[in-house]
C-alpha positions as CSV (number, residue, x, y, z in Angstrom):
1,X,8.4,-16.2,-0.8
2,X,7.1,-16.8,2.4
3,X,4.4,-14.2,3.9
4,X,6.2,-13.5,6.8
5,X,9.1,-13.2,5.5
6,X,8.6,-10.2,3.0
7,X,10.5,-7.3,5.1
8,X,9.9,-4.7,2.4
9,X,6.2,-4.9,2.4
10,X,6.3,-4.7,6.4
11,X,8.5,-1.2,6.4
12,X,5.2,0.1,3.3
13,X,2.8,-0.6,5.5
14,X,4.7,1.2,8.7
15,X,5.9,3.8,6.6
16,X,1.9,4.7,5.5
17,X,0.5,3.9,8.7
18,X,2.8,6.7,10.1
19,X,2.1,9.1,7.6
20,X,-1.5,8.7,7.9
21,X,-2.6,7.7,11.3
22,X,-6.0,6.3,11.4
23,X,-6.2,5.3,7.9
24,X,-8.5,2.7,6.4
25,X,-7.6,-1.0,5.7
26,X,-9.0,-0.3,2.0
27,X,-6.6,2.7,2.3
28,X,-3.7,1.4,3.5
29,X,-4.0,-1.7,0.7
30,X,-4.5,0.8,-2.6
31,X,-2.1,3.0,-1.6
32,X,0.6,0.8,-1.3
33,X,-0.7,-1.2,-5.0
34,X,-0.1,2.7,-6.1
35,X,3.4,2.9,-4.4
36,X,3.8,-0.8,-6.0
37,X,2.7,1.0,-9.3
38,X,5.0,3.9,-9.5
39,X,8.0,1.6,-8.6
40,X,7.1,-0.4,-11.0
41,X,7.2,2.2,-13.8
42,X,11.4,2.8,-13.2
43,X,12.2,-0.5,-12.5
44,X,10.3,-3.4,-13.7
45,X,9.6,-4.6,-10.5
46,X,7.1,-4.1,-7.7
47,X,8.9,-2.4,-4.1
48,X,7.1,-4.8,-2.2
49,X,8.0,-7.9,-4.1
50,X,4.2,-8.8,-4.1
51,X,2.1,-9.8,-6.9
52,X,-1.5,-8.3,-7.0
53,X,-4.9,-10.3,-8.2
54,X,-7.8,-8.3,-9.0
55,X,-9.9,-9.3,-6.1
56,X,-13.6,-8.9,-4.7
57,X,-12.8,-4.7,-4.4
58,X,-9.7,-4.6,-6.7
59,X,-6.1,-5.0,-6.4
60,X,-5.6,-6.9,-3.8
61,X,-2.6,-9.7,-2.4
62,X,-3.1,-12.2,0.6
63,X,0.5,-11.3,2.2
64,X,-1.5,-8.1,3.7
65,X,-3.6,-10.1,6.0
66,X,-0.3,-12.0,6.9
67,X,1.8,-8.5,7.0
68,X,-0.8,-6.9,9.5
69,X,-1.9,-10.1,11.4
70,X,2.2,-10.2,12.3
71,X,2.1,-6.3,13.1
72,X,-0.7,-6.6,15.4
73,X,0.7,-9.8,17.3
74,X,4.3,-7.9,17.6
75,X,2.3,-5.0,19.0
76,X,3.5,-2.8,16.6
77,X,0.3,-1.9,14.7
78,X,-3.1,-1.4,16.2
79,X,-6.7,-1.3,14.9
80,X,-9.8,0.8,15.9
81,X,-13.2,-0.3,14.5
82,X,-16.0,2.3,14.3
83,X,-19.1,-0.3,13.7
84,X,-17.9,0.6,9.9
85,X,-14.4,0.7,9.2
86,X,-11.0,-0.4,10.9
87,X,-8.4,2.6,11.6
88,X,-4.9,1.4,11.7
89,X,-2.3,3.5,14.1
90,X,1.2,2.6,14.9
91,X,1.6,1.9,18.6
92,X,3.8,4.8,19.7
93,X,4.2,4.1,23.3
94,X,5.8,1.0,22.4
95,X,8.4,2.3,19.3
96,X,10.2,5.5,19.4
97,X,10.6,8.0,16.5
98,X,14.2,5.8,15.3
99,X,12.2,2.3,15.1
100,X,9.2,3.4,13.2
101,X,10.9,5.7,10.7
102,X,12.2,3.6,7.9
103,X,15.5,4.0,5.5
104,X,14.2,4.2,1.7
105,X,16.4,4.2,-1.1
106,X,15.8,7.1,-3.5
107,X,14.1,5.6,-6.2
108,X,11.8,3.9,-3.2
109,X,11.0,7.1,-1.7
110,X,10.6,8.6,-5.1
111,X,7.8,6.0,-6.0
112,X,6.5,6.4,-2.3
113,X,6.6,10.4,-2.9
114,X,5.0,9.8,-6.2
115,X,2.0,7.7,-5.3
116,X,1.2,9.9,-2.0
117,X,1.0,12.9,-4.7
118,X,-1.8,11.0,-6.5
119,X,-3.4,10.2,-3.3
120,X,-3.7,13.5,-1.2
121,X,-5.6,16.6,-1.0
122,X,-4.0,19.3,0.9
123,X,-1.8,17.0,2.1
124,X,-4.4,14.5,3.3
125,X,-4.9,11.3,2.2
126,X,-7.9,11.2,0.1
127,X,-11.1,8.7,1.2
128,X,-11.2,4.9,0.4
129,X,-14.2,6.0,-1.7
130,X,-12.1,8.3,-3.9
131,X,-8.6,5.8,-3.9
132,X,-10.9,2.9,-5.1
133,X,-12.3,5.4,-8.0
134,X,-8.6,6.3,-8.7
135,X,-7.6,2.4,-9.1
136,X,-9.9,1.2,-11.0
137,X,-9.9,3.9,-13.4
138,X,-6.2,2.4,-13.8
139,X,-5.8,0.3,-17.5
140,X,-4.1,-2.7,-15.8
141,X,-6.9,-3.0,-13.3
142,X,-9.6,-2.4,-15.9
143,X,-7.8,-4.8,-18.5
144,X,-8.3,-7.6,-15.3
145,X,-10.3,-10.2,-14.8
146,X,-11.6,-10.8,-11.3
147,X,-9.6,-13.2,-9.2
148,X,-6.4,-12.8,-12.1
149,X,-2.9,-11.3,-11.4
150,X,-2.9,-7.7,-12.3
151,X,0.3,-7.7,-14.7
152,X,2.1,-4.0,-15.2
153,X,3.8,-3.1,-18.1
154,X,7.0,-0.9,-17.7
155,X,7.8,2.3,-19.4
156,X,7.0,5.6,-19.3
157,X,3.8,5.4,-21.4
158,X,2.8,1.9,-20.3
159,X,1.0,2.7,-16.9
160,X,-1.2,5.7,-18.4
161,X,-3.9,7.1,-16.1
């Protein structure tokens, strides 16, 4: 599969980015390995199609870079950095409500409605700090060896937490 060419993992990143303006790269990356995660459990496959190494902070995949270098040329996506951390924001003057908002099939938006559960407080996305705590305390990531593809197992008991 060609990074660019990996539609599904574009319409994630939009789709998170728009539910939580202003959220981290580290963020953006775990929650969508999460959403990736939960898919996985009903299906056997991941929603993005992308395969995950456990890299210098955890789960991790190249195709991001590629997914939000592309967003960021097209104008879609934007980044703020503080001096610490980029914030990611979808450029609203440029898309209306109908182009940003993305069709999900129901067990997609299940997996996406199930991941965002695990990752908010009072319906705010919790901080990089406490997503990267939640992640690794996950048995495929601990079971990894740095710089090795994270492999899921499917079923209801395989992905404990």
């Amino acid at each position: 599969m060609k990074l660019k060419e990996n539609k599904k993992l574009r319409e994630v990143v939009c789709e998170i980015i728009r539910r939580f303006p202003g959220i981290s790269r580290t963020q953006l990356v775990k929650s969508i390995y999460v959403i990736d995660r939960e898919y996985f459990k009903n299906t056997g496959r991941t929603m993005t199609g992308i395969e995950y190494e456990f890299y210098f902070y955890g789960p991790y995949s190249h195709e991001f870079k590629a997914v939000l270098h592309d967003l960021k040329k097209n104008n879609i996506i934007y980044e703020n950095f503080d001096g610490i951390s980029y914030k990611i924001f979808l450029d609203k003057k440029r898309l209306s409500e109908e182009e940003i908002r993305t069709q999900f099939s129901r067990e997609e938006n299940e997996a996406i409605e199930s991941a965002i559960k695990k990752l908010t407080r009072n319906e705010k996305l919790i901080s990089a700090k406490e997503i990267k705590k939640y992640v690794y305390s996950l048995d495929e990531v601990k079971s990894t060896e740095p710089f090795k593809k994270i492999v899921f197992k499917r079923g209801p008991n395989a992905l404990s937490e």
